[in-house]
C-alpha positions in Angstrom: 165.7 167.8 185.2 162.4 168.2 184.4 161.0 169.0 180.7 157.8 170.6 179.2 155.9 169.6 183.2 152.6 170.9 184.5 152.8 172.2 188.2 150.0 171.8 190.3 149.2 174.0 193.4 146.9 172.9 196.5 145.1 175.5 198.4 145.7 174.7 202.5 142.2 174.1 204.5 141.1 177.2 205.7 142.0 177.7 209.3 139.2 178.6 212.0 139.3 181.5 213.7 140.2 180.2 217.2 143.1 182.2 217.9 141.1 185.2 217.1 138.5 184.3 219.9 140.4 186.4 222.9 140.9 189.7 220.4 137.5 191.2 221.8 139.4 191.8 225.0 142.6 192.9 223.5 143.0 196.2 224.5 145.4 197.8 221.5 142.5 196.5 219.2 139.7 197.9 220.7 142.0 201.4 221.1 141.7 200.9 217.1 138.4 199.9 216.8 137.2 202.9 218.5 139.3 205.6 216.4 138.5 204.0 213.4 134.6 203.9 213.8 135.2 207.9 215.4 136.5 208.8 212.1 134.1 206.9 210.1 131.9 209.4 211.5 133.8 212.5 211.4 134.6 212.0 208.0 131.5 210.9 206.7 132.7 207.7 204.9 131.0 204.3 203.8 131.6 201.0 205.9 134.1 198.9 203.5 132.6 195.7 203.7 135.9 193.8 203.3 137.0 195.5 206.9 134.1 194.7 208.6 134.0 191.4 207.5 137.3 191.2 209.6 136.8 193.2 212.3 134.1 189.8 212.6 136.6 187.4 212.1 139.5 189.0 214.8 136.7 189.4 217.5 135.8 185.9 216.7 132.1 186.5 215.5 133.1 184.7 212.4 135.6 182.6 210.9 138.5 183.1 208.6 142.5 184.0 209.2 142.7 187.7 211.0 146.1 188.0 209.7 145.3 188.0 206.2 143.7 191.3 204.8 141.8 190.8 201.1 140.1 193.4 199.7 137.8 192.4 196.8 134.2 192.2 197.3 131.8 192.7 194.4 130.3 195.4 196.5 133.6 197.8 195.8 132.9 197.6 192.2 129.4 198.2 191.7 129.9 201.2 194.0 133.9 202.3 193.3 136.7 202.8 195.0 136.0 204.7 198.1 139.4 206.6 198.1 138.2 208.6 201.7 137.3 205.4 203.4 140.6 203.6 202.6 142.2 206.8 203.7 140.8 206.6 207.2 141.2 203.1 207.6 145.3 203.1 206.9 145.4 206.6 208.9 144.3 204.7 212.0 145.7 201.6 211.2 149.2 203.8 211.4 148.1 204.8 215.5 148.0 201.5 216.1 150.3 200.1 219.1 152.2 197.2 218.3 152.0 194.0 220.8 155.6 193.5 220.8 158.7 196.3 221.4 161.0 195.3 218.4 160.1 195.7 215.0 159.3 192.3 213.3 162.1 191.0 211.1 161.6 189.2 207.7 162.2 185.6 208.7 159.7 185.9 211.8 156.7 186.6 209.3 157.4 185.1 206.1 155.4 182.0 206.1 153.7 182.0 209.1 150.6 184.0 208.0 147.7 183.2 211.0 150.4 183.8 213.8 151.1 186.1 216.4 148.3 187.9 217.6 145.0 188.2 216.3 145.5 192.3 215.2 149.0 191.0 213.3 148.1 192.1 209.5 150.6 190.0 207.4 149.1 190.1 204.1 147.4 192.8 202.2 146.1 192.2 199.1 143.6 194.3 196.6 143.0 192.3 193.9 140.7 194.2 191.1 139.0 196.2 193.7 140.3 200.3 191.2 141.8 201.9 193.9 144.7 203.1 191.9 147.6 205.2 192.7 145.8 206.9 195.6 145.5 203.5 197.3 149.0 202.6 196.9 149.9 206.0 198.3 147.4 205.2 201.1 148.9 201.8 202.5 152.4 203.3 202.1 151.9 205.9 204.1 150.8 203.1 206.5 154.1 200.9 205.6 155.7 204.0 206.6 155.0 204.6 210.2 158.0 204.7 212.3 158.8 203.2 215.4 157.7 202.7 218.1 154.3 201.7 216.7 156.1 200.5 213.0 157.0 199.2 210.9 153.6 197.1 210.5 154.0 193.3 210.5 153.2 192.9 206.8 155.3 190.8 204.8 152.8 189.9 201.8 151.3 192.9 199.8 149.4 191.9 196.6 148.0 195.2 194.2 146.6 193.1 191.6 145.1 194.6 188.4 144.1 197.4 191.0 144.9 200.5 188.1 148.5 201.0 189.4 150.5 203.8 187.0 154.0 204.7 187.4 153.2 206.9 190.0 152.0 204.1 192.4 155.2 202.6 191.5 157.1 206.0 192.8 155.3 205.0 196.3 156.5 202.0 196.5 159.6 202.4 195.4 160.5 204.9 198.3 158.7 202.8 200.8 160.8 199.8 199.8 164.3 201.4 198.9 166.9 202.0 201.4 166.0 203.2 205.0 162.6 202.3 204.1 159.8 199.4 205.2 162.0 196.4 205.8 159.0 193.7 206.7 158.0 193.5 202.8 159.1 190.1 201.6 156.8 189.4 199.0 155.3 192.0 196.2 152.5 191.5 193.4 152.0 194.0 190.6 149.9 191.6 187.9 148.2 193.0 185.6 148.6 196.7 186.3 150.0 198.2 183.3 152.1 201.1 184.7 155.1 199.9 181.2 158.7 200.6 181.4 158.0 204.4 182.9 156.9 202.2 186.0 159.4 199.9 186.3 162.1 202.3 186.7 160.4 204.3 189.4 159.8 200.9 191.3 163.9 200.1 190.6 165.0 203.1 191.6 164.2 201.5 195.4 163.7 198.2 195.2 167.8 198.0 193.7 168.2 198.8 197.4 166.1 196.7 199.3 167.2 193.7 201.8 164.3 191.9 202.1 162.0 191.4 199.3 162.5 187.6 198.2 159.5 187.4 195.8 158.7 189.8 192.8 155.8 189.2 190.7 155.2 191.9 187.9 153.0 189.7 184.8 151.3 191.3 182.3 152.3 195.0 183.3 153.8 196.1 179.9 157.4 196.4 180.6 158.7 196.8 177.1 162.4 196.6 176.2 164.0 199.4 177.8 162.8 197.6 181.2 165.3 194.4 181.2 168.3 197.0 181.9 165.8 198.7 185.1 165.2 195.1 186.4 168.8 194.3 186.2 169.5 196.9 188.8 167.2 195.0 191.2 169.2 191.9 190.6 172.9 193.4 190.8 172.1 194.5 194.4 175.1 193.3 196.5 172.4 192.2 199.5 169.6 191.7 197.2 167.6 188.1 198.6 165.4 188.4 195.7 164.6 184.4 195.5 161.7 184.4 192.3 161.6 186.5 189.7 157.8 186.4 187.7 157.6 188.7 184.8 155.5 186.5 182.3 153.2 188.5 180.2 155.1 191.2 179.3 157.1 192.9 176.0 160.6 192.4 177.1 161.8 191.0 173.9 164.9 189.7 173.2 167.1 192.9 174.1 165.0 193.1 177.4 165.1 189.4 178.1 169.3 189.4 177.6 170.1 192.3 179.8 167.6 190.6 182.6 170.1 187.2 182.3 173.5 189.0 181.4 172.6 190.9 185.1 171.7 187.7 186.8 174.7 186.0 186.5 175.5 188.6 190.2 171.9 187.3 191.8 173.1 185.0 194.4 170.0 184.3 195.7 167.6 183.7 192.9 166.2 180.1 192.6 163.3 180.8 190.1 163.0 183.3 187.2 159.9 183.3 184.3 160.4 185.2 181.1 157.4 183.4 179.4 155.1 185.0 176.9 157.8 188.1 176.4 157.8 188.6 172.5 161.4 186.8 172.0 162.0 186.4 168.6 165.5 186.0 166.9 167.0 184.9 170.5 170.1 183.8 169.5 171.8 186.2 171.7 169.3 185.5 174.3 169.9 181.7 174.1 173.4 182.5 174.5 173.2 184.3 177.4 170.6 181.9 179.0 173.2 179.0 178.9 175.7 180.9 180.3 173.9 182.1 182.8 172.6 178.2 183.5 176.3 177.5 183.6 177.5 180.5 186.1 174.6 180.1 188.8 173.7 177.0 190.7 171.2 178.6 192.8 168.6 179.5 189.9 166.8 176.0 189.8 163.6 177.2 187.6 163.7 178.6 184.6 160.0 179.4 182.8 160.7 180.4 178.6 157.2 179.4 177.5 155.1 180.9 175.0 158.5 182.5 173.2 159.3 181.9 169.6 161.9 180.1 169.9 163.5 178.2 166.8 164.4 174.4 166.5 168.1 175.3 166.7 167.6 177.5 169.8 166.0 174.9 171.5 168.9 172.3 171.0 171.3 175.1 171.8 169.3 175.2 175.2 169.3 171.8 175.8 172.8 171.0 174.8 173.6 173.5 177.7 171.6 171.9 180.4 173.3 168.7 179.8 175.1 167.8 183.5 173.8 170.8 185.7 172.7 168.8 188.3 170.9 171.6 189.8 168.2 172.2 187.5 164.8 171.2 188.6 162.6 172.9 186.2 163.5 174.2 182.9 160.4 175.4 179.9 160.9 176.4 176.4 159.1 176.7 174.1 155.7 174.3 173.7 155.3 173.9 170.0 158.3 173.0 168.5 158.4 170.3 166.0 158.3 166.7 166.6 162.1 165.8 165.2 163.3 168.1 168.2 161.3 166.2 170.6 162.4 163.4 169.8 166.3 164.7 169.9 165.5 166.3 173.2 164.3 162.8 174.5 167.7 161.5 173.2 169.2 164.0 175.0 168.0 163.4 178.4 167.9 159.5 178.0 164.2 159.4 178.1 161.5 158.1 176.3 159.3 160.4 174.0 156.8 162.3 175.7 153.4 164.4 174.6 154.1 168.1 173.9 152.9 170.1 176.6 152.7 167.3 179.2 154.6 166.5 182.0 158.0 165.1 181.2 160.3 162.4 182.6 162.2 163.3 185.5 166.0 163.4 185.6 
């Protein structure tokens, strides 16, 4: 059991683009390639730089991962959003003939970003580029196509801070929902602050969704009245929602308990962050995190940084970890006096460590 630690992250080298060498004489891509640049013309829209900096990559004129789409060059902002050109690219992007018959599943794409042809998109990810609701409603329409040339092969799609309202979330939540994409196995929403309104939209499918395994909404402004929304994505009888992130945001404590009273049905959660959610008076919330610490062995990581949580809460906590074996991570709250420390230290067996820094493993 680890207390109060600092987690460290380590970007992989960057892969050459080797396997993207043959794509020039790939004949599926260079169908593409020559629709899309028709209806460049046609419609009269700008190059997007981002897309022709990997059309580059996949015919092997320059390096990178063909696989992994990222829109976010400075060049979007200064000029805005070009709503027409995204259109045309995802319209295409739909005609395009998959290499293989089946539709990919899941567990063939999730973690293995770089394989499988040199065309595969895996990831998409807009990260402050201000495409808004129309670019949501743009790549879902892309998400969407049917068989035989669909479902795409993405498995990673990232919108963040990209001006997302609750309409965005509608999209997505009927791409995602039941009879929808089933590829999608990780989604990002930070920083898009489309509230509670949002959240429900986005529920209304995703509470119906067998494959999405990692959900990241931070700083999106889900107030109270989201916790019992959220919960619906948890209760899901074939839910694999694995990591729950949804720092950031105004949950509070009524928001925070129905998120952990509905968890207790999540069988396979492993990781769930409530940090920085405006608890205050969480002696309900305490309760029900202990419980719910108690009820599911799968849910090893527990984030409640940055929540003002009392002295007495945070023995309460502790007292309740005491002989779960399964724990690997568990945060509470950074600032809490020095006397606690100390009896947490007591607790665990361990010596005295510095607030904030990593503690002794148990």
């Amino acid at each position: 059991l680890k207390f109060f630690v600092l987690v460290f992250a380590f970007m992989a080298p960057k892969k050459k683009a080797a396997a993207a060498a043959g794509a020039a004489g790939d004949a599926a891509f260079e169908d593409w390639l020559k629709e899309y640049n028709k209806q460049k013309k046609e419609f009269e829209v700008r190059k997007l730089a981002d897309v022709e900096e990997k059309i580059r990559v996949i015919t092997g004129d320059d390096e990178g991962d063909p696989n992994s789409w990222n829109f976010h060059t400075p060049e979007t902002e200064k000029d805005g959003f070009d709503q027409m050109s995204f259109r045309v690219l995802f319209s295409t992007l739909r005609t395009f003939k998959r290499t293989k018959e089946d539709p990919p599943r899941p567990e063939q794409v999730y973690g293995k970003l770089g394989d499988g042809g040199p065309h595969e998109m895996k990831a998409l990810r807009l990260w402050k580029v201000g495409g808004g609701d129309e670019s949501v409603r743009s790549i879902c329409y892309y998400l969407d196509t049917p068989p035989p040339k669909g479902p795409p092969a993405v498995c990673d799609l990232e919108l963040i801070d990209n001006d997302v309202t609750p309409l965005g979330c509608e999209f997505l939540g009927k791409t995602l929902g039941l009879g929808g994409n089933p590829v999608i196995v990780k989604l990002a929403l930070d920083f898009n602050r489309f509230g509670t309104e949002g959240v429900e939209k986005l529920a209304i499918g995703l509470s119906q969704n067998r494959s999405l395994r990692s959900l990241s909404m931070q700083y999106c402004g889900i107030g109270p009245e989201g916790g019992a929304h959220i919960g619906t994505i948890l209760v899901y009888v074939w839910s694999k929602l694995e990591e729950l992130l949804l720092r950031g945001n105004e949950l509070a404590a009524q928001g925070t308990k129905d998120i952990l009273i509905m968890a207790k049905r999540a069988k396979a959660l492993k990781r769930i962050s409530l940090a920085h959610n405006g608890i205050r008076d969480a002696g309900e919330v305490v309760e029900a995190l202990v419980e719910l610490m108690k009820t599911r062995d799968n849910i090893a990581k527990y984030d409640f940084l940055a929540n003002e949580l009392s002295d007495e809460d945070c023995r309460t906590i502790i007292h309740g970890a005491m002989g779960l074996n399964h724990l690997q991570e568990l945060r509470i709250y950074e600032r809490i006096p020095e006397t606690t420390m100390e009896a947490i230290a007591s607790l665990v067996g361990g010596k005295k460590g510095k607030k904030g820094k990593k503690g002794r493993k148990k």
